[in-house]
PDB file with one MODEL, atoms N, CA, C and O in Angstrom:
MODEL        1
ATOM      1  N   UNK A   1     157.059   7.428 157.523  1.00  0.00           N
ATOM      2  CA  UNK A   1     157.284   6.290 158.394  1.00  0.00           C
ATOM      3  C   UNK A   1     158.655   6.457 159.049  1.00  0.00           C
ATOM      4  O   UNK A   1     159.669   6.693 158.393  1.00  0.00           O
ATOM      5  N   UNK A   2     158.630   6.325 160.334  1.00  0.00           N
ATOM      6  CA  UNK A   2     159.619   6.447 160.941  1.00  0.00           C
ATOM      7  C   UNK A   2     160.889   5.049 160.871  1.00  0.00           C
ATOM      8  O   UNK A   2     160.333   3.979 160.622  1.00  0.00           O
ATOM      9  N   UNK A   3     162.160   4.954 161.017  1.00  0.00           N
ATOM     10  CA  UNK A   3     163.140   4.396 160.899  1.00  0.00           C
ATOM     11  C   UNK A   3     162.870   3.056 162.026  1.00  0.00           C
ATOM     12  O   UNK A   3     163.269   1.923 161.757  1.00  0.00           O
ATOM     13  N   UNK A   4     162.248   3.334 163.110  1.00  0.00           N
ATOM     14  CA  UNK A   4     161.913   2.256 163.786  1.00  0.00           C
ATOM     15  C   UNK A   4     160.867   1.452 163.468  1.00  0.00           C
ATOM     16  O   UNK A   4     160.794   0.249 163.720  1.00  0.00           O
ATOM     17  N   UNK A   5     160.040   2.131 162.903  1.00  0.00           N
ATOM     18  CA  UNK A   5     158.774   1.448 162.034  1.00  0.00           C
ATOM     19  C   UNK A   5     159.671   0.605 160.766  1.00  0.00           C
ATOM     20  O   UNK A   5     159.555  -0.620 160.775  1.00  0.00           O
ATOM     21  N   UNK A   6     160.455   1.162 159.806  1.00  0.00           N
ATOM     22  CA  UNK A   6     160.617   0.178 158.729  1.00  0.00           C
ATOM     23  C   UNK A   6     161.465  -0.558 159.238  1.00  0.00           C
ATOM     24  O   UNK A   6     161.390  -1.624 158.628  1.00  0.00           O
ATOM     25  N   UNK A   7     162.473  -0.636 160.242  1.00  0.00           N
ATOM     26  CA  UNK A   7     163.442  -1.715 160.710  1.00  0.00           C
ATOM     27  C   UNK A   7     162.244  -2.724 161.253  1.00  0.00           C
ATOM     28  O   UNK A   7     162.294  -3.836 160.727  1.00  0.00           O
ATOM     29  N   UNK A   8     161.174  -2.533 162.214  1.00  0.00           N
ATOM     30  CA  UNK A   8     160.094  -3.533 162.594  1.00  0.00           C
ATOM     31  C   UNK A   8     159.742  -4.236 161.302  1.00  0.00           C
ATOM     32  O   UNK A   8     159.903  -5.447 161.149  1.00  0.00           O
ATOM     33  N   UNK A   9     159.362  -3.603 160.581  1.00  0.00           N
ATOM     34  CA  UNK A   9     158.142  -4.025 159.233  1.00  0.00           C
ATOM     35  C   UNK A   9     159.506  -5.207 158.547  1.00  0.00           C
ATOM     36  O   UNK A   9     159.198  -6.282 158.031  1.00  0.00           O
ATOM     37  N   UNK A  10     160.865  -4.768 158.672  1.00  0.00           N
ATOM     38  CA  UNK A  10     161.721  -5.346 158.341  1.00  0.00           C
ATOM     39  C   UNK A  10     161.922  -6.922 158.423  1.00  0.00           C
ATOM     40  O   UNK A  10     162.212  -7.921 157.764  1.00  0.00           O
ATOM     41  N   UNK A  11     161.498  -6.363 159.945  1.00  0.00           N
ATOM     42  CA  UNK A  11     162.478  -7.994 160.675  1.00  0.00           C
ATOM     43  C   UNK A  11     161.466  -8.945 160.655  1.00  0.00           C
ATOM     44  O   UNK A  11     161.673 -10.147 160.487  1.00  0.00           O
ATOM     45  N   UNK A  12     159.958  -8.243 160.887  1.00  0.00           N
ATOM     46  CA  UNK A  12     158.575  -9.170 161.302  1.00  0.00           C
ATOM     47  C   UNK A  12     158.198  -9.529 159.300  1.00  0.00           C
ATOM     48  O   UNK A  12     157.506 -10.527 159.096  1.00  0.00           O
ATOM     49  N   UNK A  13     158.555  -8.910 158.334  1.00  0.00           N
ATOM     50  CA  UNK A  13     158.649  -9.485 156.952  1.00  0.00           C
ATOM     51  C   UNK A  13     159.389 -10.909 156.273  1.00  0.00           C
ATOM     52  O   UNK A  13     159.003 -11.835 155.559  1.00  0.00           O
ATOM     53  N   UNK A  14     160.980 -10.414 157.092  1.00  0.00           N
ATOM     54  CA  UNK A  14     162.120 -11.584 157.464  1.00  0.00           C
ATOM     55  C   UNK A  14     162.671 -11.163 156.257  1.00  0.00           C
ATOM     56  O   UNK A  14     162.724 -11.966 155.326  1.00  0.00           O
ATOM     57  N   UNK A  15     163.214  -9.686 156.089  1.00  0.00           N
ATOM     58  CA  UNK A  15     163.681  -8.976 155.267  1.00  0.00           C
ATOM     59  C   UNK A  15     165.223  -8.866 155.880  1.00  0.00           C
ATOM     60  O   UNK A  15     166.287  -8.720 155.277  1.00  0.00           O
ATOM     61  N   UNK A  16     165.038  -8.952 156.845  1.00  0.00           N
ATOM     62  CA  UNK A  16     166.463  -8.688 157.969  1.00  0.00           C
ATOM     63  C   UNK A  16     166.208  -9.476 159.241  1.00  0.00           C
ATOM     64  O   UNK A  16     165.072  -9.828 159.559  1.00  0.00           O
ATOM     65  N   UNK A  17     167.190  -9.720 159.895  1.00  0.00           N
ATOM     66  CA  UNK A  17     167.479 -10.379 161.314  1.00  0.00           C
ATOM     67  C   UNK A  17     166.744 -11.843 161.158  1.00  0.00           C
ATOM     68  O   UNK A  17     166.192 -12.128 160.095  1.00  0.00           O
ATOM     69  N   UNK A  18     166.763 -12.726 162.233  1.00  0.00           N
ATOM     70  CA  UNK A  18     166.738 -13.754 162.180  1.00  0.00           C
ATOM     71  C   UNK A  18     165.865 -13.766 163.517  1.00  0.00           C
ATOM     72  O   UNK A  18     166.492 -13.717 164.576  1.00  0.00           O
ATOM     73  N   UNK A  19     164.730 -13.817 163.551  1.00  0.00           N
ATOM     74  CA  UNK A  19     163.895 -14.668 165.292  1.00  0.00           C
ATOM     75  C   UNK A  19     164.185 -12.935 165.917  1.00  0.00           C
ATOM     76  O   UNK A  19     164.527 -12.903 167.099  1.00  0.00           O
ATOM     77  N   UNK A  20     164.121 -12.185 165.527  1.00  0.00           N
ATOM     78  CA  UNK A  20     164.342 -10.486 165.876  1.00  0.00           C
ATOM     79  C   UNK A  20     165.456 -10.302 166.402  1.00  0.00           C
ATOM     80  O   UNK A  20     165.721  -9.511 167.307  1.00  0.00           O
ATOM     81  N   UNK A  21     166.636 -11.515 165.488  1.00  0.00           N
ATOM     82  CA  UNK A  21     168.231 -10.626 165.957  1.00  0.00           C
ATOM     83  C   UNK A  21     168.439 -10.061 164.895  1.00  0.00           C
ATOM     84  O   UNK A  21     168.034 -10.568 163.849  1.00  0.00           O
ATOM     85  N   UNK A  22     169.216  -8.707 164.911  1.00  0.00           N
ATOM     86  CA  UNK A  22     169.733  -8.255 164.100  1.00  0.00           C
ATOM     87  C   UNK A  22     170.754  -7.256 164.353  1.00  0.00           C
ATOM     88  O   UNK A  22     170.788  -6.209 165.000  1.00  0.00           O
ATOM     89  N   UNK A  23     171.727  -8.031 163.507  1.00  0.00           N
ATOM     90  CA  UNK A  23     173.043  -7.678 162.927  1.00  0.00           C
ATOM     91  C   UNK A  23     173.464  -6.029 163.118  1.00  0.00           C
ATOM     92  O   UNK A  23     172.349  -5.575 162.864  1.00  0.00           O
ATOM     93  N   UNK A  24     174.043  -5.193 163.306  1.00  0.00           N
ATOM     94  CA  UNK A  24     174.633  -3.615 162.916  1.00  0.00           C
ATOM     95  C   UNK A  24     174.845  -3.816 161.361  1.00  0.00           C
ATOM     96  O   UNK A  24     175.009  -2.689 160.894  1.00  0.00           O
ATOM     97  N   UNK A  25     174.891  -4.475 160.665  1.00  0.00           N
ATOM     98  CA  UNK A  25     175.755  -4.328 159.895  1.00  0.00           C
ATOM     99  C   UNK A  25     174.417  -4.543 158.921  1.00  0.00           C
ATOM    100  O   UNK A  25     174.069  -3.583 158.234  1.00  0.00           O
ATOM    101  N   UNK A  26     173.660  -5.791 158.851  1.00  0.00           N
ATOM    102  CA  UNK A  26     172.642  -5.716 157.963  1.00  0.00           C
ATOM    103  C   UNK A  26     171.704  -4.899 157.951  1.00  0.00           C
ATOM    104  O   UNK A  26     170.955  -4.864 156.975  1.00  0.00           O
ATOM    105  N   UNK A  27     171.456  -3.734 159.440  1.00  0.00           N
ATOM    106  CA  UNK A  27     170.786  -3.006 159.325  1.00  0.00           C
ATOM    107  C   UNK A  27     171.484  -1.996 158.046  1.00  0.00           C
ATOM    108  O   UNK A  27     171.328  -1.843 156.835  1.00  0.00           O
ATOM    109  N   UNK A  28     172.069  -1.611 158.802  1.00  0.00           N
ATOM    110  CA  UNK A  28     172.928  -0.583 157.492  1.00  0.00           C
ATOM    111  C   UNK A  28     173.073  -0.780 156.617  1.00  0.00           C
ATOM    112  O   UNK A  28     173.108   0.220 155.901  1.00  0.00           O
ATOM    113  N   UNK A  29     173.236  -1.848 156.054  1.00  0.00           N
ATOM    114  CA  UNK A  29     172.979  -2.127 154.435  1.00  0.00           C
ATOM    115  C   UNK A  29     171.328  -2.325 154.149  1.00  0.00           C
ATOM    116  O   UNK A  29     170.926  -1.952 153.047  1.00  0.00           O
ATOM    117  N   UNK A  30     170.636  -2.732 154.825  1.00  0.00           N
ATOM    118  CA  UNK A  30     169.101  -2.262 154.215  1.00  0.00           C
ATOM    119  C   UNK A  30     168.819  -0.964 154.645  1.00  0.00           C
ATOM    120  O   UNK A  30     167.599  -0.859 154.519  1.00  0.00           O
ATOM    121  N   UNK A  31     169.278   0.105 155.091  1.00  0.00           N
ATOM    122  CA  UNK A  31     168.449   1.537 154.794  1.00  0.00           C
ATOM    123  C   UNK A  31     169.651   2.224 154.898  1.00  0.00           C
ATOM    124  O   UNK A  31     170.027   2.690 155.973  1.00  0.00           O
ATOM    125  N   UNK A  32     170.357   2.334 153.750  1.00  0.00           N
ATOM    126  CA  UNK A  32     171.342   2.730 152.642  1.00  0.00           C
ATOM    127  C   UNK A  32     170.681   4.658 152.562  1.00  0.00           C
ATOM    128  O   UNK A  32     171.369   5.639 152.280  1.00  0.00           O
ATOM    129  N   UNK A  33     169.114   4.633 152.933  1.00  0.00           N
ATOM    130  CA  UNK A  33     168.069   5.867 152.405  1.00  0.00           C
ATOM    131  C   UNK A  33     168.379   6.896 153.468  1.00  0.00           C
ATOM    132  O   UNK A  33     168.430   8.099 153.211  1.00  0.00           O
ATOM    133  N   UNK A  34     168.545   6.489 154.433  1.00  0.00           N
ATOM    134  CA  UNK A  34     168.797   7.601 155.965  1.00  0.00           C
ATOM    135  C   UNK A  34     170.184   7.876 155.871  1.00  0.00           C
ATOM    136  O   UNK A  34     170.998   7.109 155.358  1.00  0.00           O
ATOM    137  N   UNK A  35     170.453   9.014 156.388  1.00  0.00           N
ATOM    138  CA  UNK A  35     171.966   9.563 156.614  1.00  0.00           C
ATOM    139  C   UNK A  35     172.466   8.672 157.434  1.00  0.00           C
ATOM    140  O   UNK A  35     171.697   8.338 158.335  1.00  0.00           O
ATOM    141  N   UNK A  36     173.830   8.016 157.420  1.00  0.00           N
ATOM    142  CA  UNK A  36     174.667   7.081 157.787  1.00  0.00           C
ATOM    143  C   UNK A  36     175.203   7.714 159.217  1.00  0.00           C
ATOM    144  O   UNK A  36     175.357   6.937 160.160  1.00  0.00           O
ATOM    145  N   UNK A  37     175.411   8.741 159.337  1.00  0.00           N
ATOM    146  CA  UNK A  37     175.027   9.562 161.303  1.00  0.00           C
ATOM    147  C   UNK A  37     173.898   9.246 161.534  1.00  0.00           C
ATOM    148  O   UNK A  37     173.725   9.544 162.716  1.00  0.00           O
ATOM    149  N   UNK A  38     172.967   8.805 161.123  1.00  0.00           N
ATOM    150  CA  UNK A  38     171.777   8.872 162.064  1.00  0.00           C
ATOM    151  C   UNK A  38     171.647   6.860 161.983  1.00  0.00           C
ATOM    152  O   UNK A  38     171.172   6.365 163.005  1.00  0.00           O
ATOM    153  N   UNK A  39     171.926   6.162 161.193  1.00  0.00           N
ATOM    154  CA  UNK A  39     172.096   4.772 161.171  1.00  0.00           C
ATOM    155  C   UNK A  39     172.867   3.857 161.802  1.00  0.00           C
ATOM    156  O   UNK A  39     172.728   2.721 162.256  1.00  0.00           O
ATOM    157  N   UNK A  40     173.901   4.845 161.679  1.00  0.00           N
ATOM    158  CA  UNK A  40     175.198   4.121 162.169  1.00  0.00           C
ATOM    159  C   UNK A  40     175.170   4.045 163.920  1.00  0.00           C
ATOM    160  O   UNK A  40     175.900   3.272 164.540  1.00  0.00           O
ATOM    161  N   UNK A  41     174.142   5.043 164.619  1.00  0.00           N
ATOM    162  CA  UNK A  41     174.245   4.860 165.927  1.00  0.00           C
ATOM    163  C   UNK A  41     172.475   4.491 166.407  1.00  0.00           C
ATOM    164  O   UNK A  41     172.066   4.454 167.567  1.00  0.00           O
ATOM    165  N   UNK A  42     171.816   4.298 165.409  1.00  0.00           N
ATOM    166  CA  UNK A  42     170.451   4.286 165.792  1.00  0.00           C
ATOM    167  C   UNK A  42     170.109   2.913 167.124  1.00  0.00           C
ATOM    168  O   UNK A  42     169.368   2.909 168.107  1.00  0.00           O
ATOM    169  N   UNK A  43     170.931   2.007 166.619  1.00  0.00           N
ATOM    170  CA  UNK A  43     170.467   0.486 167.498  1.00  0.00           C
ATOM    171  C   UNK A  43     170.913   0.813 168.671  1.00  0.00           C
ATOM    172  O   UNK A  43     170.284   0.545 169.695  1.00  0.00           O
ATOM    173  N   UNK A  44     172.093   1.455 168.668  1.00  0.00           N
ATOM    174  CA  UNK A  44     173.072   1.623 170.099  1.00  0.00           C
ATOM    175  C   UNK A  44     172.027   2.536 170.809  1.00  0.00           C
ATOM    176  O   UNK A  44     171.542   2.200 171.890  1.00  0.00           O
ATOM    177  N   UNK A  45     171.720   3.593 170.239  1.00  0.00           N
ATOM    178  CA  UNK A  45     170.676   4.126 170.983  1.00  0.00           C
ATOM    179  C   UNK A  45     169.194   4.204 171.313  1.00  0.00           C
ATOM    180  O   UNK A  45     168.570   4.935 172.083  1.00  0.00           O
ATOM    181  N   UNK A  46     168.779   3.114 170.399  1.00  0.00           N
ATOM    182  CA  UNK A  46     167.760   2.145 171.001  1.00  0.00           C
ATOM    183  C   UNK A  46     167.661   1.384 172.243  1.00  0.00           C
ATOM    184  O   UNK A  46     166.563   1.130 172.739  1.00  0.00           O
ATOM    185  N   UNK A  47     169.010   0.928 172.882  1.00  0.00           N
ATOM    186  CA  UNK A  47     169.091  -0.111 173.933  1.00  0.00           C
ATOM    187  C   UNK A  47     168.193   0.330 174.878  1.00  0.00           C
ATOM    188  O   UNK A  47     168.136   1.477 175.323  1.00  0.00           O
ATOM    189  N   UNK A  48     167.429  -0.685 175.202  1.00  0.00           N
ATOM    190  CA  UNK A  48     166.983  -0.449 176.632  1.00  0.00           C
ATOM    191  C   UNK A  48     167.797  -0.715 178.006  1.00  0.00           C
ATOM    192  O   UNK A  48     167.268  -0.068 178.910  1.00  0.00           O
ATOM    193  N   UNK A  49     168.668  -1.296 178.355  1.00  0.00           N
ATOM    194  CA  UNK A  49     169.236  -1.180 179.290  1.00  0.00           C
ATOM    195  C   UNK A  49     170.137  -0.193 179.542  1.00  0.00           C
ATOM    196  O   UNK A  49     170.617  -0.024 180.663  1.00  0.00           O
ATOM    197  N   UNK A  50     170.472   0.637 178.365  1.00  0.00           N
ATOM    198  CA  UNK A  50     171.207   2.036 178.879  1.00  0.00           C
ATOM    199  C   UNK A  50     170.750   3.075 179.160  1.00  0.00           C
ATOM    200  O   UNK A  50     169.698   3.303 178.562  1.00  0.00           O
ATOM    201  N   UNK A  51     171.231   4.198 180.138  1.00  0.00           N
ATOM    202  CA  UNK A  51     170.917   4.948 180.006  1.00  0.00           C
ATOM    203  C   UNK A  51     171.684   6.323 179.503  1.00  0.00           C
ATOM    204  O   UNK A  51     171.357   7.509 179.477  1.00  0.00           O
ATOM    205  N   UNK A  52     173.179   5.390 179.017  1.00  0.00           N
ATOM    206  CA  UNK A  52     173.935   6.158 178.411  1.00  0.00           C
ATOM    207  C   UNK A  52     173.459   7.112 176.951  1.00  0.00           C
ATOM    208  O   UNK A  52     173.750   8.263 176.625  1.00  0.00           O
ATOM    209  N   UNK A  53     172.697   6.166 176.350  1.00  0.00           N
ATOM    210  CA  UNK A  53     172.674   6.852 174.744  1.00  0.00           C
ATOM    211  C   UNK A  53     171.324   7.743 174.827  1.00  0.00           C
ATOM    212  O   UNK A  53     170.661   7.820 175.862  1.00  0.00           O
ATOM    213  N   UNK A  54     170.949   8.487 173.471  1.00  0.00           N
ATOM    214  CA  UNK A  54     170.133   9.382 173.748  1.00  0.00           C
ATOM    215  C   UNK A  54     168.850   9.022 174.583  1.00  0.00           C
ATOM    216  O   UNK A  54     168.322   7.914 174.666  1.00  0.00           O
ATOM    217  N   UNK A  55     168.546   9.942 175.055  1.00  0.00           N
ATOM    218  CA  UNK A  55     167.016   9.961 175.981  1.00  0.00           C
ATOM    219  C   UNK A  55     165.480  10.448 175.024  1.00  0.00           C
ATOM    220  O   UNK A  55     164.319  10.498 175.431  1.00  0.00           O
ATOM    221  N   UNK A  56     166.106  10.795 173.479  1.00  0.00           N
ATOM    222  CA  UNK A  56     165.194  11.205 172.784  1.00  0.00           C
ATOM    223  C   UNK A  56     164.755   9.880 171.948  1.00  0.00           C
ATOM    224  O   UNK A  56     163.732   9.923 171.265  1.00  0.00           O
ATOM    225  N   UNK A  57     165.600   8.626 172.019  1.00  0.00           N
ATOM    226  CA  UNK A  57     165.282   7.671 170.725  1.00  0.00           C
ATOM    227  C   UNK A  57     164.236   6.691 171.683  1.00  0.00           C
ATOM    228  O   UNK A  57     164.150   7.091 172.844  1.00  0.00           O
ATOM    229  N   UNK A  58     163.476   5.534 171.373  1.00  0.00           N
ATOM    230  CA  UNK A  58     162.648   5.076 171.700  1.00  0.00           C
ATOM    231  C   UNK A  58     163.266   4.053 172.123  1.00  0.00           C
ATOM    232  O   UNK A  58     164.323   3.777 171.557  1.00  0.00           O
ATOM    233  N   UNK A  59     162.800   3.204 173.222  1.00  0.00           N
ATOM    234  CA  UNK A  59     163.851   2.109 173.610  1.00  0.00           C
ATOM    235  C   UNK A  59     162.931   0.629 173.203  1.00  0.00           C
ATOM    236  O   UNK A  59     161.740   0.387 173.401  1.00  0.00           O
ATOM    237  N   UNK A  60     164.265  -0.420 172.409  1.00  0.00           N
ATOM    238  CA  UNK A  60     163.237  -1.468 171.928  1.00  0.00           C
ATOM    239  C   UNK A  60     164.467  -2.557 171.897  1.00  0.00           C
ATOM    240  O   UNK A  60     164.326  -3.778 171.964  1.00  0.00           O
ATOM    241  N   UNK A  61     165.433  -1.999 171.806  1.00  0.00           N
ATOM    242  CA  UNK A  61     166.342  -3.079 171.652  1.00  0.00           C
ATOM    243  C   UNK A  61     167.383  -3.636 172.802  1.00  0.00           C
ATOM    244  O   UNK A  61     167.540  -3.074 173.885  1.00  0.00           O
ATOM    245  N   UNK A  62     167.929  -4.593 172.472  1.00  0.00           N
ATOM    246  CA  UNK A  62     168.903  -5.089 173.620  1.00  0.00           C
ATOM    247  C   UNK A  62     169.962  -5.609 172.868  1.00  0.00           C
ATOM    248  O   UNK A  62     169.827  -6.296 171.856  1.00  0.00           O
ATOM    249  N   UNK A  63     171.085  -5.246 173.413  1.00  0.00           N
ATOM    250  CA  UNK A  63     172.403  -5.420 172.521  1.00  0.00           C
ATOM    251  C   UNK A  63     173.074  -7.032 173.175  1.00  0.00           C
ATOM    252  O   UNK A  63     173.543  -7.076 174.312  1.00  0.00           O
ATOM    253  N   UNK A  64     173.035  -7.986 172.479  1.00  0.00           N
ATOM    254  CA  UNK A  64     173.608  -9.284 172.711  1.00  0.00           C
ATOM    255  C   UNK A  64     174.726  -9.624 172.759  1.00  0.00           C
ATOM    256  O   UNK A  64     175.083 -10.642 173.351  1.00  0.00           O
ATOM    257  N   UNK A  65     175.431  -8.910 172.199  1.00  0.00           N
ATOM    258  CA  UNK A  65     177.161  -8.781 171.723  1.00  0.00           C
ATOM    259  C   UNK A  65     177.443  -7.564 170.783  1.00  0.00           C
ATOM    260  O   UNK A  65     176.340  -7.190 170.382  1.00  0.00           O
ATOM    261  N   UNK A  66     178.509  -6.717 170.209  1.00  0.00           N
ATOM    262  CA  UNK A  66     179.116  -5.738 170.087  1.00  0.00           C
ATOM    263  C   UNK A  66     178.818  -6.664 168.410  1.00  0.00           C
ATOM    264  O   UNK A  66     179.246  -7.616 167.757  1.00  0.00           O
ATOM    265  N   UNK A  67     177.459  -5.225 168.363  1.00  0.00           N
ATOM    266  CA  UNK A  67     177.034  -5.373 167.051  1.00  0.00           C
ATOM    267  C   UNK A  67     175.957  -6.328 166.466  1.00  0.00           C
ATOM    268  O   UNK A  67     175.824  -6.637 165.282  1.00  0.00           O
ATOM    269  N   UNK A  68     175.026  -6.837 167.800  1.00  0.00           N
ATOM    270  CA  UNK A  68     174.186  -7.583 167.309  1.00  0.00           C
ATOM    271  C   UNK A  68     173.364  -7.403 168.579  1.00  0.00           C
ATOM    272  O   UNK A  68     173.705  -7.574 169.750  1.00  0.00           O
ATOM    273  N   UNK A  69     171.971  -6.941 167.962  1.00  0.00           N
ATOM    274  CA  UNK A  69     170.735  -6.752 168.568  1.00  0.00           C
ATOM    275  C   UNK A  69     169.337  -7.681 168.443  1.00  0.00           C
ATOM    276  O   UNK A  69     168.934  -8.234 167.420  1.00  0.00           O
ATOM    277  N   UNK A  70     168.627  -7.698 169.955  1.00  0.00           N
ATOM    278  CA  UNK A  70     167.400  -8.579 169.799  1.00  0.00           C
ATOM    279  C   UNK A  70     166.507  -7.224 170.187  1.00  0.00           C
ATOM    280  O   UNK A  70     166.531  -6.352 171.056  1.00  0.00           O
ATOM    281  N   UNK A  71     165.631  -7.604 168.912  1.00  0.00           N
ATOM    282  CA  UNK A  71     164.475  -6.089 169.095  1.00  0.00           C
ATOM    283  C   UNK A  71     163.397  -7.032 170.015  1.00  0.00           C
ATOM    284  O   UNK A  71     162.958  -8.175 169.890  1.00  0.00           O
ATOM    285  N   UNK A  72     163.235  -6.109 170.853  1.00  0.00           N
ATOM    286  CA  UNK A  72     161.932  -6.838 171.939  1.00  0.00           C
ATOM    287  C   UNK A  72     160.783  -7.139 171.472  1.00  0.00           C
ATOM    288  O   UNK A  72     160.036  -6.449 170.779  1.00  0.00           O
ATOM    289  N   UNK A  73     160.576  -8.755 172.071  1.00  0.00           N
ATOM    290  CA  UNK A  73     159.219  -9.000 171.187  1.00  0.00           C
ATOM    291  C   UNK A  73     158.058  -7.800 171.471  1.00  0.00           C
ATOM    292  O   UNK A  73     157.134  -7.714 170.662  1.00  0.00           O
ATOM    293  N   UNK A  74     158.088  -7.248 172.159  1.00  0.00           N
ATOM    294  CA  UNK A  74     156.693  -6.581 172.403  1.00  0.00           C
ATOM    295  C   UNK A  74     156.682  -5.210 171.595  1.00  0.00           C
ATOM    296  O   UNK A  74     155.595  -4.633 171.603  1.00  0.00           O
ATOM    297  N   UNK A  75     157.572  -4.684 170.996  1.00  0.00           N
ATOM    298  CA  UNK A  75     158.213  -3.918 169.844  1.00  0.00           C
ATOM    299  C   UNK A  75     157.253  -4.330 168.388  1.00  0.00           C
ATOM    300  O   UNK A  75     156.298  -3.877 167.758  1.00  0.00           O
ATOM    301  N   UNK A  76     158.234  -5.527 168.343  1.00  0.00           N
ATOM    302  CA  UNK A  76     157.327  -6.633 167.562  1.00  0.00           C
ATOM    303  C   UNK A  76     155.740  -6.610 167.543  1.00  0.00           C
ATOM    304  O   UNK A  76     154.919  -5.990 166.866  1.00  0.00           O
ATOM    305  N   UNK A  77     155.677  -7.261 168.258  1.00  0.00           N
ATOM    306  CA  UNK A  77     154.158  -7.935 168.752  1.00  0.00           C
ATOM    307  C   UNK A  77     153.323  -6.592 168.503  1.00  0.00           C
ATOM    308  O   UNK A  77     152.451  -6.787 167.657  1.00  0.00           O
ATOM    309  N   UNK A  78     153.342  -5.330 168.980  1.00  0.00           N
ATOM    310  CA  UNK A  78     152.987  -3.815 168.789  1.00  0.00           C
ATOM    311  C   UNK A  78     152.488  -3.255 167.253  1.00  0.00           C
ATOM    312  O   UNK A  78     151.477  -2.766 166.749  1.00  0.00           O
ATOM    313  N   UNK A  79     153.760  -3.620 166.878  1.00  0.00           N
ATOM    314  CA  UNK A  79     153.973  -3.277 165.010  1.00  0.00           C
ATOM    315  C   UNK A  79     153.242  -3.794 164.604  1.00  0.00           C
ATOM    316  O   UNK A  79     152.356  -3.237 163.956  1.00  0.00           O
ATOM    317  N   UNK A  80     153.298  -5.516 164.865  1.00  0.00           N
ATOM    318  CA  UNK A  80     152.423  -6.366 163.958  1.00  0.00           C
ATOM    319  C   UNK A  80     151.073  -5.794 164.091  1.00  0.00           C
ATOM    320  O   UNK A  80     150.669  -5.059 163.190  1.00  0.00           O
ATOM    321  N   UNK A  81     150.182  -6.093 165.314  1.00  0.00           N
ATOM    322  CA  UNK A  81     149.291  -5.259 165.373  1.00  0.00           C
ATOM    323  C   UNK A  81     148.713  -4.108 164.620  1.00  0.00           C
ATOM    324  O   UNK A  81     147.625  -4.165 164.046  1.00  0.00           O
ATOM    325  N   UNK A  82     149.522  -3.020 164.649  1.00  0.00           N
ATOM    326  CA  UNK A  82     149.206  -1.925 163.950  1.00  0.00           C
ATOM    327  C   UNK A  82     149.125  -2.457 162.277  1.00  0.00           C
ATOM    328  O   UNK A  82     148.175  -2.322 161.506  1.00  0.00           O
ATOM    329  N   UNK A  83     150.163  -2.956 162.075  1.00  0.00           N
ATOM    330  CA  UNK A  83     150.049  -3.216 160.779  1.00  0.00           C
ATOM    331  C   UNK A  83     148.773  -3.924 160.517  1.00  0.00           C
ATOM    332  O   UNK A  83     148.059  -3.421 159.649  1.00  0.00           O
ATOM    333  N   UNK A  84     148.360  -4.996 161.106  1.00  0.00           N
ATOM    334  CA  UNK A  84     147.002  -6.075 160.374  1.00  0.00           C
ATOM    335  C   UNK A  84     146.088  -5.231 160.903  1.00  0.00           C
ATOM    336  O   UNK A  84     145.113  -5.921 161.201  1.00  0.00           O
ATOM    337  N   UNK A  85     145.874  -3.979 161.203  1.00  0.00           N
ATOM    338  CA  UNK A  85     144.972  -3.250 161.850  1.00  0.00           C
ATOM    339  C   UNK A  85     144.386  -2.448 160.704  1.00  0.00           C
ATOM    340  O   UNK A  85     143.488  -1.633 160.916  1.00  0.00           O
TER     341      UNK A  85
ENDMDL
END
């Protein structure tokens, strides 16, 4: 399972974030399991409105303030799906 899959399964559980905000900081303390280079910049390079960060990561998130992300409902809405599927 990929890192964007358990942060989804995360937030849509209500294991993390709040209404699909979530924190930099609570991400990183729930997946403690992935190398901390690959965590520590994963959300930043999630954003969809940049096109600064990598072009290889999947775009789902939107950064609200410096260090706090809203994962797009349709991210969401996607996961859930698959999951009750």
């Amino acid at each position: 399972m990929s890192l964007r899959e358990e942060l989804l399964d995360a937030v849509l559980a209500g294991i993390i974030g709040n209404n699909g905000i979530v924190t930099r900081q609570e991400f990183l303390a729930q997946f403690t399991n992935h190398p901390e280079n690959y965590t520590s910049s994963f959300l930043s390079n999630s954003e969809m409105d940049t096109g600064q960060h990598s072009p290889t990561y999947e775009k789902f998130t939107n950064r609200i303030e410096r260090g706090v992300y809203q994962i797009h409902p349709d991210a969401l809405n996607e996961r859930l799906s698959v999951v009750n599927t």
